[in-house]
N, C-alpha and C positions, 0 to 999 in steps of 0.2 A: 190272606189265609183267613179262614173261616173257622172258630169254634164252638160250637153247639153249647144249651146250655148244661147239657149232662156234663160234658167235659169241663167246661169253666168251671161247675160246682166242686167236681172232683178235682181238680188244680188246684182252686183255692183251698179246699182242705186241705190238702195235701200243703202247703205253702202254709197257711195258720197253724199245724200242728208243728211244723219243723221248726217256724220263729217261737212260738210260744214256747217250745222245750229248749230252747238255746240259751246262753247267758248272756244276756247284751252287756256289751263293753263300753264304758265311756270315755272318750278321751278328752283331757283339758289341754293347754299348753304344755307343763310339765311332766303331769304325771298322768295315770292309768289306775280307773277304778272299776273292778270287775264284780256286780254286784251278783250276788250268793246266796246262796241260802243262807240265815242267823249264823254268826261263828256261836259255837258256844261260849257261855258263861264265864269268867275264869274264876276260878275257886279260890286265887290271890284275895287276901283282903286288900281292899284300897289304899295306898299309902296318905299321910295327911296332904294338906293342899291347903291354898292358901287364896285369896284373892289378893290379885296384884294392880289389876287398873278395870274400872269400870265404865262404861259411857251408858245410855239409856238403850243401846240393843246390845250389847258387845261387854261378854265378861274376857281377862285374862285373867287366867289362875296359874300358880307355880307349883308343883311339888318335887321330890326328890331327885336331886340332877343322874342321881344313880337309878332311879325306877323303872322296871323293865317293863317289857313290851304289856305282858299279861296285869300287872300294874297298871299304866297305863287307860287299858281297856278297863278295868276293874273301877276307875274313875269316872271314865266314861258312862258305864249302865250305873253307879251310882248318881249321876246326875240325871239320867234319863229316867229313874228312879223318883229323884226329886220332883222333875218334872211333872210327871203323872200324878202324882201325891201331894203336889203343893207346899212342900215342904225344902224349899231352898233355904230360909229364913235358918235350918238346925243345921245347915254345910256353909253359914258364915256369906251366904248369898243373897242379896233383899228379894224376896219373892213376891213385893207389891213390883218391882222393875220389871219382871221377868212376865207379870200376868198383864202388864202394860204394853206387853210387844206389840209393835203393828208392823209389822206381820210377824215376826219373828225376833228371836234373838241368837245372837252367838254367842259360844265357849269356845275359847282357845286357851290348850291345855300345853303347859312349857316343861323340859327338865331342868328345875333350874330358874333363876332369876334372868340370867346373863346376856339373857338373847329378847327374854319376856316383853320389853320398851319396844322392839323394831316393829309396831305396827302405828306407834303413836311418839316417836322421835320424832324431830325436827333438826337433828345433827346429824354423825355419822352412824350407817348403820353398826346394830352392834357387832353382828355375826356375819355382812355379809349380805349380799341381796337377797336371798332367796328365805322362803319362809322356813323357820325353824320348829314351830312347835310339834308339840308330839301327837299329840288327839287334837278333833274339833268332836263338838258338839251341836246341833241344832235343834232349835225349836219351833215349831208354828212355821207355816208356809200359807201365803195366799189364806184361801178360805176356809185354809183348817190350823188350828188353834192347835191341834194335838199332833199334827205331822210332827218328827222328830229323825236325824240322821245321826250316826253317831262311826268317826271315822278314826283308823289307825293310821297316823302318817309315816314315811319312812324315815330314819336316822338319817342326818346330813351327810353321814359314810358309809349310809348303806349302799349294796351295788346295785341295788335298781330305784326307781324309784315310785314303784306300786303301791298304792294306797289297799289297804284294809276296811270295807265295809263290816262294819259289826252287825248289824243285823237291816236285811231290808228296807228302805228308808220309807217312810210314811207308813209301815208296818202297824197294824195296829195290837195295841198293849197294853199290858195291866201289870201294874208292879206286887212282887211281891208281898205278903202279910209281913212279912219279918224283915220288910226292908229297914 
């Protein structure tokens, strides 16, 4: 069979418009992250948080074993926050590490102590196999120093376990004045 290139044009439009307004879905092993337009903001102020273990790409932070989800996120755009502004150093975080990345860095946000050690035990895990924290954060990717993903993970009892995209990843952004 035979198609002209009138029709191929018209296909392929037709086929670019349809993928482009779709949401692609990505799947890992575990879980299922459906990337979205930005969740909004949450208007929670961030609960405290702590640094718990740090290597030269990879922060763990702890905070409130009770912090809810909106929390949670609220930690998250506040270090995405820091990011952009350079300003880890006043959230208790070294910011010469964090501008050191090559390529990147990670946050892994915990409820909680309890579980915080199962990425850097060498005993038994604390919580179990499977990863426990409650946020990730990222920073810098590849060629860009300012890429950033910022993720809600699901509760170890949650019934599914679909991750939460907080806003667009490699999005690009500016932090608030009144951050």
């Amino acid at each position: 069979m035979r198609i002209n290139p009138s029709q191929f044009a018209v296909a392929l439009a037709l086929l670019t418009a349809l993928a482009c307004n779709s949401t692609p879905v990505h799947t890992t092993s575990d879980t299922t992250t459906t990337t979205a337009p930005q969740t909004p903001r949450p208007t929670t102020p961030p609960p405290p948080f702590k640094l718990f273990h740090a290597t030269n790409d990879s922060f763990t932070l702890v905070t409130l074993p009770t912090a809810t989800d909106d929390q949670i996120a609220a930690i998250l755009w506040q270090l995405r926050d820091a990011a952009h502004t350079h300003t880890f150093d006043t959230l208790g975080i070294p910011q010469k590490v964090v501008d050191a990345r090559d390529p990147m860095v990670w946050f892994h946000l915990y409820r909680g102590p309890k579980c915080a050690d199962e990425k850097y035990t060498d005993a038994k895990l604390p919580c179990g196999l499977s990863y426990h924290a409650a946020g990730d954060y990222t920073f810098g990717g590849g060629p860009d120093h300012q890429w950033d993903s910022g993720v809600l993970l699901p509760k170890p009892d949650a019934p599914t376990d679909h991750e939460t995209q907080l806003w667009p990843p490699g999005s690009p952004y500016t932090a608030p004045k009144n951050h």
